[in-house]
LOLODO-760854 format. One record per atom (N, C-alpha, C, CB): x negated, y negated, z negated. Coordinates in steps of 0.2 Angstrom, whole numbers, padded with zeros to 4 digits, always signed. Atoms other than C-alpha are relative to their C-alpha. Glycine has a CB too. Example, Ala and Ser with C-alpha at 12.3 -4.5 7.8 and 13.67 -1.06 7.14 Angstrom:
REM LOLODO-760854
-0004+0006+0000-0062+0022-0039-0004-0006+0000+0005+0000-0006+0004+0006+0001-0068+0005-0036+0004-0005-0003-0002-0002+0007
REM end
This chain:
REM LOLODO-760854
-0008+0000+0001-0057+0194-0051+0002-0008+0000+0002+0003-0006-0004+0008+0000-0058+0175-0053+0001-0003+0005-0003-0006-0002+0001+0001-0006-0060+0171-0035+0007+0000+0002-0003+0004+0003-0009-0005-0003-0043+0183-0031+0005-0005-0003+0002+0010-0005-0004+0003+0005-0035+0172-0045+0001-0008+0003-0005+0001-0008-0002+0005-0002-0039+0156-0038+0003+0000+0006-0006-0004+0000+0000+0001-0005-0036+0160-0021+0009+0001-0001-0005+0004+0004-0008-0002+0000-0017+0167-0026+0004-0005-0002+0002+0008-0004-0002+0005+0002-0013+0151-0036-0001-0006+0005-0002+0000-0007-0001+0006-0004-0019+0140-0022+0005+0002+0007-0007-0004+0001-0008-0002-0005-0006+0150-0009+0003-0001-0003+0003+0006+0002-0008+0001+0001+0008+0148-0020+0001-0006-0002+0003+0005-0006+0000+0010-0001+0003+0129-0020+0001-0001+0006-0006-0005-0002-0001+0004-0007+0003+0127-0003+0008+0004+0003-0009+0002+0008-0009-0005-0003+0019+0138+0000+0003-0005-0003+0004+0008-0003-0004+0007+0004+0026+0124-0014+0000-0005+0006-0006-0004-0008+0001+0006-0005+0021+0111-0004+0004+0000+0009-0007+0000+0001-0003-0002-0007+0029+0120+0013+0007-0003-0002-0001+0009+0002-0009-0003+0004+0046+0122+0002+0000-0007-0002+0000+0008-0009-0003+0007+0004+0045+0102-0005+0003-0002+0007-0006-0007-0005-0002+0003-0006+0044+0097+0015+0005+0000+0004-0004+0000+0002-0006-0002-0003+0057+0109+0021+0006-0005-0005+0001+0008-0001-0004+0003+0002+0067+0098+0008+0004-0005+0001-0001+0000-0004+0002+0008-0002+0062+0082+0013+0004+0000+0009-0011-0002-0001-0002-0002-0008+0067+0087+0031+0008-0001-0001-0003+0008+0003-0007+0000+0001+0085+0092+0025+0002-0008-0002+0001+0005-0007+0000+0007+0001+0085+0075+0017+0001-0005+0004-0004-0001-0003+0001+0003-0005+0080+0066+0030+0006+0001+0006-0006+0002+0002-0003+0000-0006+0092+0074+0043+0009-0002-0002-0001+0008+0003-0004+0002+0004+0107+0069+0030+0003-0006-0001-0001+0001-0004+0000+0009-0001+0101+0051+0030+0003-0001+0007-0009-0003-0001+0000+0001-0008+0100+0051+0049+0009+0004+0002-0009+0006+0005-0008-0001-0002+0118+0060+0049+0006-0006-0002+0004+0008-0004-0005+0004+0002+0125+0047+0038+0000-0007+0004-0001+0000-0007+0001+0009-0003+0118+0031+0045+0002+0002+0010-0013-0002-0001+0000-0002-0006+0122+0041+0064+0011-0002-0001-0004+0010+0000-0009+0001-0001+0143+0040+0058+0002-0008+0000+0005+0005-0008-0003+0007+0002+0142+0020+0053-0006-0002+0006-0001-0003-0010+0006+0003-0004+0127+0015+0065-0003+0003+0007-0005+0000-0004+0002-0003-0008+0122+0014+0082-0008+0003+0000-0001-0008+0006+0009-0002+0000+0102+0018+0076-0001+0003-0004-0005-0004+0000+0001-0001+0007+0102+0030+0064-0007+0006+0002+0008+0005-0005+0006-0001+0003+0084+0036+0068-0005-0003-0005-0004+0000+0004+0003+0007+0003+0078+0023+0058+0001+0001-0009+0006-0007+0003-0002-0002+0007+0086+0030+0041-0006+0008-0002+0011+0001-0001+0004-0007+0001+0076+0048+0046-0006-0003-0003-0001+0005+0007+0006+0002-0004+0061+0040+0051-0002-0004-0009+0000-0007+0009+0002+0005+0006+0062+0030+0033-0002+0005-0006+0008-0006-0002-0001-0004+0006+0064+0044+0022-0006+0006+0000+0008+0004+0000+0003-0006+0001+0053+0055+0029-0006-0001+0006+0005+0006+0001+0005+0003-0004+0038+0047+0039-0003+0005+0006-0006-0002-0005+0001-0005-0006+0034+0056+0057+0005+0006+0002-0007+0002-0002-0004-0006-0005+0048+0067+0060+0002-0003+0006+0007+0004-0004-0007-0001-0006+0057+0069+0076+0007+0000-0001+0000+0007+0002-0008+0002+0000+0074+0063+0078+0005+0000+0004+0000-0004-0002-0005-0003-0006+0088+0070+0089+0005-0002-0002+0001+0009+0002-0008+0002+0004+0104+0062+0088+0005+0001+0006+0000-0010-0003-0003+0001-0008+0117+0068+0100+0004-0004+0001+0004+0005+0002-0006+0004-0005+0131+0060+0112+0005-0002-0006+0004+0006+0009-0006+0003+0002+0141+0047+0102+0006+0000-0001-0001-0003+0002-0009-0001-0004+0160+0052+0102+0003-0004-0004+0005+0008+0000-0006+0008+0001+0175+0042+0097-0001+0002-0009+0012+0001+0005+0001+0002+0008+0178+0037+0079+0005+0008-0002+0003-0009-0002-0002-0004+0003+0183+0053+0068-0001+0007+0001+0005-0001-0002+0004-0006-0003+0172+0066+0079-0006+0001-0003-0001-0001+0007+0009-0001+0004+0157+0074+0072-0007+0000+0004-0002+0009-0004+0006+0002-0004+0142+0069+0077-0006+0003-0002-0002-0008-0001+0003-0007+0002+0127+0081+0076-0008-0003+0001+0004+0007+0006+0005+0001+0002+0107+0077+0068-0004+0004+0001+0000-0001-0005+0006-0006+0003+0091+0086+0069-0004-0003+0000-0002+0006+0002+0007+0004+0005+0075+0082+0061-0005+0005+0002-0001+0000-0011+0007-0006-0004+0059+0092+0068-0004-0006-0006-0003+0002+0012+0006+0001+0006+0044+0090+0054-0004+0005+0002+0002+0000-0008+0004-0004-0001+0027+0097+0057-0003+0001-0007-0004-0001+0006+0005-0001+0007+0020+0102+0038-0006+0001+0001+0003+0006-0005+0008-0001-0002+0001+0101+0038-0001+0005-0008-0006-0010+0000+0003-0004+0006-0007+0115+0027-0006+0000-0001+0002+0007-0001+0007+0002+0000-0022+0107+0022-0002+0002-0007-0001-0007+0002+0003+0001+0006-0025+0112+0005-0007+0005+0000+0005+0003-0006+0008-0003-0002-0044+0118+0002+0003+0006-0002-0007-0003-0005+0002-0009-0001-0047+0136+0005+0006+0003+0002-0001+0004-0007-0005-0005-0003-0030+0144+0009+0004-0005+0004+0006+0004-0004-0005+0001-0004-0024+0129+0020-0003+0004+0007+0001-0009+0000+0000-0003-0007-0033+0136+0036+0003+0009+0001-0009+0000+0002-0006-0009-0002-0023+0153+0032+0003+0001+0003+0005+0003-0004-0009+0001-0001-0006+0147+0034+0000-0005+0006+0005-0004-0008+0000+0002-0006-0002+0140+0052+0003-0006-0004+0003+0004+0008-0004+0006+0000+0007+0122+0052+0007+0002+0002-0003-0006+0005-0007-0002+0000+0026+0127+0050+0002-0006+0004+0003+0001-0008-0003+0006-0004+0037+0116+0062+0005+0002-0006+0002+0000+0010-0009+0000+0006+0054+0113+0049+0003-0004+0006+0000-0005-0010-0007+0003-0003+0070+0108+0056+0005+0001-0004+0002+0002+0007-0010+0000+0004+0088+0104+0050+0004-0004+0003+0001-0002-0008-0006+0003-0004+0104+0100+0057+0005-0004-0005+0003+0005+0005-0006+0002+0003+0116+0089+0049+0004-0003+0004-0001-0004-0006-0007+0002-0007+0134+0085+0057+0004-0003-0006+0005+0008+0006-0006+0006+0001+0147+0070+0051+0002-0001+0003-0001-0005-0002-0004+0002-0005+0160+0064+0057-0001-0009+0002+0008+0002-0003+0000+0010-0002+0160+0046+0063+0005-0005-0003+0001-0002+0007-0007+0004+0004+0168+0033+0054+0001-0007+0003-0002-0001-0011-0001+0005-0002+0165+0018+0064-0004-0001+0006+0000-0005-0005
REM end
């Protein structure tokens, strides 16, 4: 029964850990929306917040148009025993701001 026991508490740790990264991703695409309305380079604020994502930043428009983020993250589920369970989730999130300069 102990086995069962370890194995069900280290899934609902590597699901934790799935669930902090989807967070961090949100975060990241937030940064990259904000730094996207005041700045010509806002991969640079993703990339800072959240080491190795992907960063999509669309077509520039005039000042007080929304400008539109996404973050692609690949989460590694490496924890011993139940990481080789769980495939490597790709996360993404879109954030949109308007442009302020």
């Amino acid at each position: 029964m102990l086995p069962l026991m370890i194995m069900a508490a280290l899934a609902v740790i590597q699901v934790a850990l799935v669930v902090r990264d989807h967070v961090a991703v949100v975060h990241a695409a937030r940064e990259a929306a904000r730094a996207a309305s005041v700045d010509a380079d806002p991969g640079r604020a993703a990339r800072r917040t959240l080491t190795g994502a992907a960063v999509h930043v669309g077509p520039r428009p005039a000042v007080g148009e929304p400008i539109t983020v996404e973050v692609t993250y690949t989460s590694k589920t490496n924890l011993p025993l139940v990481g080789p369970l769980f495939p490597d989730p790709e996360l993404h999130a879109t954030a949109v701001m308007r442009v302020e300069k």
